[in-house]
KOLRO-283241 format. One record per residue (C-alpha): y, z, x; residue in three letters. Coordinates in steps of 0.1 Angstrom, whole numbers, plus 5000, padded with zeros to 4 digits. Example, Ala and Ser with C-alpha at 12.3 -4.5 7.8 and 13.67 -1.06 7.14 Angstrom:
// KOLRO-283241
495550785123ALA
498950715137SER
// end
This chain:
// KOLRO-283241
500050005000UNK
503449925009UNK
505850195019UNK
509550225007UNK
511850125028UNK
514150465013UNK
514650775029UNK
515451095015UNK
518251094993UNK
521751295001UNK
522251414971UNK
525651534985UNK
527451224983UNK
526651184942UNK
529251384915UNK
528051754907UNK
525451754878UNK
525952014851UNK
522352094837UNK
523052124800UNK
526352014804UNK
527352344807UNK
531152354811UNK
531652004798UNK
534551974774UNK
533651614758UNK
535551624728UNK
538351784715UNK
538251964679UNK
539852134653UNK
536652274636UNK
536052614650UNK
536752784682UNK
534653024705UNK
535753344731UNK
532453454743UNK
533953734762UNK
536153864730UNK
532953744710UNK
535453584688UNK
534653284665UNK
537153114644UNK
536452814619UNK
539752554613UNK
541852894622UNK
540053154605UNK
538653444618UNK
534653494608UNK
535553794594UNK
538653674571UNK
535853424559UNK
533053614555UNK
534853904539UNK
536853664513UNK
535553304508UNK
532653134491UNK
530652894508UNK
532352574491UNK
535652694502UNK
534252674540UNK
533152334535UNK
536552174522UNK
537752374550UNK
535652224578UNK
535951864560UNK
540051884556UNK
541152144583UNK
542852384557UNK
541752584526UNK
541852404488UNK
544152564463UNK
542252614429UNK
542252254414UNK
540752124444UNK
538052414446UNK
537452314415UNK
537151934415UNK
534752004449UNK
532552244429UNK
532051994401UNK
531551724423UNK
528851944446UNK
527052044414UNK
526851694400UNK
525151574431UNK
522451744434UNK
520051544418UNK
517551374445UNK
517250984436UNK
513350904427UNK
511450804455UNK
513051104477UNK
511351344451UNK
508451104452UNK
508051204490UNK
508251504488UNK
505751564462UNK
502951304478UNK
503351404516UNK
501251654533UNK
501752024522UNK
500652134554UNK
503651964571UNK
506652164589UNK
509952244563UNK
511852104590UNK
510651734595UNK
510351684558UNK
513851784555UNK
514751514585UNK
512951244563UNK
514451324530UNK
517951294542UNK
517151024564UNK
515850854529UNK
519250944507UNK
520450704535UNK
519150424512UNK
521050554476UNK
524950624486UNK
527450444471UNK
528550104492UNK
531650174515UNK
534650154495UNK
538350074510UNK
539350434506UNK
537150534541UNK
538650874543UNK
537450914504UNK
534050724512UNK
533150984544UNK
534251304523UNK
532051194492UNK
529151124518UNK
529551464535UNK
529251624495UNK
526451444485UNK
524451534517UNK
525551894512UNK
524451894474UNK
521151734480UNK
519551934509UNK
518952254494UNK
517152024464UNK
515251894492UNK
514152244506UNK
513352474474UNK
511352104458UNK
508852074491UNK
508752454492UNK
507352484454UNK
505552154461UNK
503652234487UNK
502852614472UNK
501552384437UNK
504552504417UNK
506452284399UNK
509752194410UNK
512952304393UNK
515352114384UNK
518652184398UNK
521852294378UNK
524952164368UNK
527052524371UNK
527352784399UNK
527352834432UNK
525752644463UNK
523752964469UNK
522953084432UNK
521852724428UNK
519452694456UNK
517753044452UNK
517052944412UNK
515452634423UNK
513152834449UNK
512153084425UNK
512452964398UNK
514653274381UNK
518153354378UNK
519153514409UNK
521253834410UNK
524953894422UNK
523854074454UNK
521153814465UNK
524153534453UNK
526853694476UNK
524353704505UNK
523153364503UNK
526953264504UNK
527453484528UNK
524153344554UNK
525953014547UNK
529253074559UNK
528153194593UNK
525652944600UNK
528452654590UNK
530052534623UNK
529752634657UNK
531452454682UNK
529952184703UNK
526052254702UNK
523052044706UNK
522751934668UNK
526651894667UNK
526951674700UNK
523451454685UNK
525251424650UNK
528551364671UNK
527251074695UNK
525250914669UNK
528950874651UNK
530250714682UNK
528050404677UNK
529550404642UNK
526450454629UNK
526350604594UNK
526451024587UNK
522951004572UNK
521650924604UNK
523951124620UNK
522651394598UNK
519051304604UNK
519551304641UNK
521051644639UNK
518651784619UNK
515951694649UNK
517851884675UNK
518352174651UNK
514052134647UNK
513452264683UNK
512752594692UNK
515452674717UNK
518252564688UNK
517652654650UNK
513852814654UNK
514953154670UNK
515253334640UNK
512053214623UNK
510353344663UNK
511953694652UNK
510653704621UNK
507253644635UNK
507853914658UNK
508654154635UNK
505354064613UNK
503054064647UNK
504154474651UNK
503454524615UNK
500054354624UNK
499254554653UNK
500754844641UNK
502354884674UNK
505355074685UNK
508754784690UNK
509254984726UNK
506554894738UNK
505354594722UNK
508954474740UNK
508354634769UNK
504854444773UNK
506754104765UNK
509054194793UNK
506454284817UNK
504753974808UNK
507853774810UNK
507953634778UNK
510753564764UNK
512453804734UNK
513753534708UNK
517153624693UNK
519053764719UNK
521553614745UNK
523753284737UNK
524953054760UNK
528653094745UNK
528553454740UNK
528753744765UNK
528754004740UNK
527454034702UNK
527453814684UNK
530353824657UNK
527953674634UNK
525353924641UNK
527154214639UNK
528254074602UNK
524154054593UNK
523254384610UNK
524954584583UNK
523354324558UNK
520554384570UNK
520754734571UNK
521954764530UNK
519754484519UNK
515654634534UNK
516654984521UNK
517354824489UNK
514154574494UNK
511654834505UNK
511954664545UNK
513354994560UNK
510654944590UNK
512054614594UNK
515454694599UNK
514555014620UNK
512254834639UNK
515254574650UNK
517854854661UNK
515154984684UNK
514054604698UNK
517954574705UNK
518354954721UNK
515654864741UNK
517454494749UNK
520254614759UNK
518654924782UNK
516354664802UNK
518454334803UNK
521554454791UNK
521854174766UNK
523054124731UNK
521653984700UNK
522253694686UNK
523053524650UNK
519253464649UNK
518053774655UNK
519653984619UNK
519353624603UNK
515553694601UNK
515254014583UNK
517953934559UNK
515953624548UNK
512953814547UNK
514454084526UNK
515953794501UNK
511553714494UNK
512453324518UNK
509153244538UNK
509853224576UNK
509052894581UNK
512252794559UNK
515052974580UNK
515952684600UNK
515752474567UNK
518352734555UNK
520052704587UNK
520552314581UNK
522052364546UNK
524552544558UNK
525052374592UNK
525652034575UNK
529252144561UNK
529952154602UNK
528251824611UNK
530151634583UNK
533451804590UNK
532151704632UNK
531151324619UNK
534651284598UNK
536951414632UNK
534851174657UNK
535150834635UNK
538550954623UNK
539450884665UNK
535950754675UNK
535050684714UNK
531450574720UNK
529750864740UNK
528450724774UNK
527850994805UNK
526250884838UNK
522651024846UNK
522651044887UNK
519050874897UNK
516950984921UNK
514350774920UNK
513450574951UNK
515150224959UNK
514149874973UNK
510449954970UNK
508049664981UNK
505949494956UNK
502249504952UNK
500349274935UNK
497949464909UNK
494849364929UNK
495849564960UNK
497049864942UNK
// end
């Protein structure tokens, strides 16, 4: 075999790589900002706890799709609108009813949405009109999508979703099939405000890039969806939960199940950020959550079992929890299975991608960064017999 006529690459002479593009500012926005020394996070110029103290979910979203809060006709005209579009066209419902019940929430969710792509309205000449109706009929059809393959795939039949009340109230009668109450209402709302935007993450720079080809927002959407699918992104808090329910199983005591994981370097899921170098804001909103809601529920253990996972956390690595991490026992406590909290996550999360999608075409630049290659150059070729 031939040899390469390369020698060992200087990798001195090519531009610094940032793994992760950590400390890459690619785009500017207005959507939300994030100290993660203050652990400060602010939505269109709102503090997260102005929001989550005060607004409902729907106000959020006209916030993150118009950079400023509706006054009460506009509320209004976006709630009937979101309420009237909830119904999934045919074939979507078709879908989800005939494809495997053993499939992951997650990647039926991706095809559903990726499928609505087929039923919007043509573009009209109004584009700023056009996008904003887009981002509301993607927001009013995912949690359809969600509680119909969840009752689906448990051989339930699916309910119909309703013309009146809330984003949250909405999706938690469809799941169960029940009126919900005005506690479990106000903390669906409240789950979906602080999941709604978060700064320039891996599902908002794949919804983001896919916009800078001018592609569509469903498939903007759908490729956001598949970052938020992975593990290190939207999962953590469904890897909590199953933490939580492997103690229970073993009966074992959260100090020392944790300190084993430690000793066996294995990774604790919900805590540490990349942003954040203290808590969380929007974990230390769900702790106390957390805390009302499993005394109310019964889930005492749960909660207890959390504070002494995070004592122990922050003795050993001193490190903080995350969003993720109070995310899972509040779902839990609300009856949701684990394996729809990243679902949940998305239904929330889309207000941000939409409100992302709108800025980037609004003042679009194709994304296009350099990869440095390392590869070998000027190799000799070998015919395939003498290989």
């Amino acid at each position: 075999m031939a040899e390469s006529t390369n020698t060992e690459i200087d990798l001195s002479q090519y531009p610094h790589i940032n793994k992760g593009l950590a400390g890459i500012v690619a785009f500017s926005s207005t959507k939300s900002f994030i100290d993660g020394e203050k652990g400060e996070l602010i939505y269109a110029g709102y503090d997260i706890d102005t929001l989550a103290e005060n607004a409902s979910f729907e106000e959020v979203c006209f916030l993150l799709w118009n950079d400023r809060l509706p006054n009460q006709e506009e509320l209004d005209a976006l709630n009937t609108k979101l309420q009237n579009d909830r119904e999934l066209p045919e074939p979507v419902l078709n879908y989800i009813k005939s494809t495997s019940k053993n499939a992951e929430p997650m990647a039926v969710l991706r095809t559903a949405v990726s499928m609505l792509g087929d039923f919007h309205e043509v573009q009209t000449d109004d584009v700023e009109e056009f996008r904003i109706n887009q981002a509301i009929s993607i927001t009013a059809k995912i949690p359809t999508i969600i509680a119909a393959f969840d009752r689906s795939r448990n051989n339930k039949n699916i309910v119909a979703p309703l013309d009146k009340k809330s984003t949250a109230y909405n999706f938690l009668y469809m799941l169960n099939d029940e009126e919900p109450g005005e506690k479990a209402e106000q903390t669906m709302n409240l789950c979906l405000i602080l999941h709604a935007e978060h700064g320039m993450n891996a599902s908002t720079f794949t919804n983001r890039a896919i916009c800078s080809t001018e592609s569509d927002m469903y498939s903007s959407v759908t490729g956001a969806i598949g970052a938020l699918k992975g593990p290190l992104h939207g999962g953590a808090n469904q890897q909590v939960m199953n933490m939580l329910l492997d103690i229970e199983d073993k009966d074992a005591d959260p100090v020392d199940y944790v300190h084993g994981r430690l000793e066996r370097k294995e990774k604790i899921m919900g805590f540490g950020h990349r942003v954040y170098k203290t808590m969380d804001p929007r974990a230390r909103i769900l702790r106390s959550m957390s805390k009302e809601l499993s005394e109310e529920t019964g889930h005492e253990n749960l909660y207890e079992w959390s504070e002494a996972i995070l004592k122990t956390m922050k003795d050993e690595k001193n490190i903080d929890p995350n969003v993720d991490f109070f995310s899972a026992t509040v779902y839990y406590s609300m009856g949701i299975k684990p394996d729809l909290y990243t679902c949940i996550f998305a239904m929330s999360r889309v207000s941000g991608w939409t409100g992302h999608y709108i800025e980037q075409a609004e003042n679009n630049r194709l994304v296009r960064p350099r990869a440095l290659y390392v590869g070998e150059k000027n190799k000799e070729w070998v015919p395939v017999e003498q290989r």
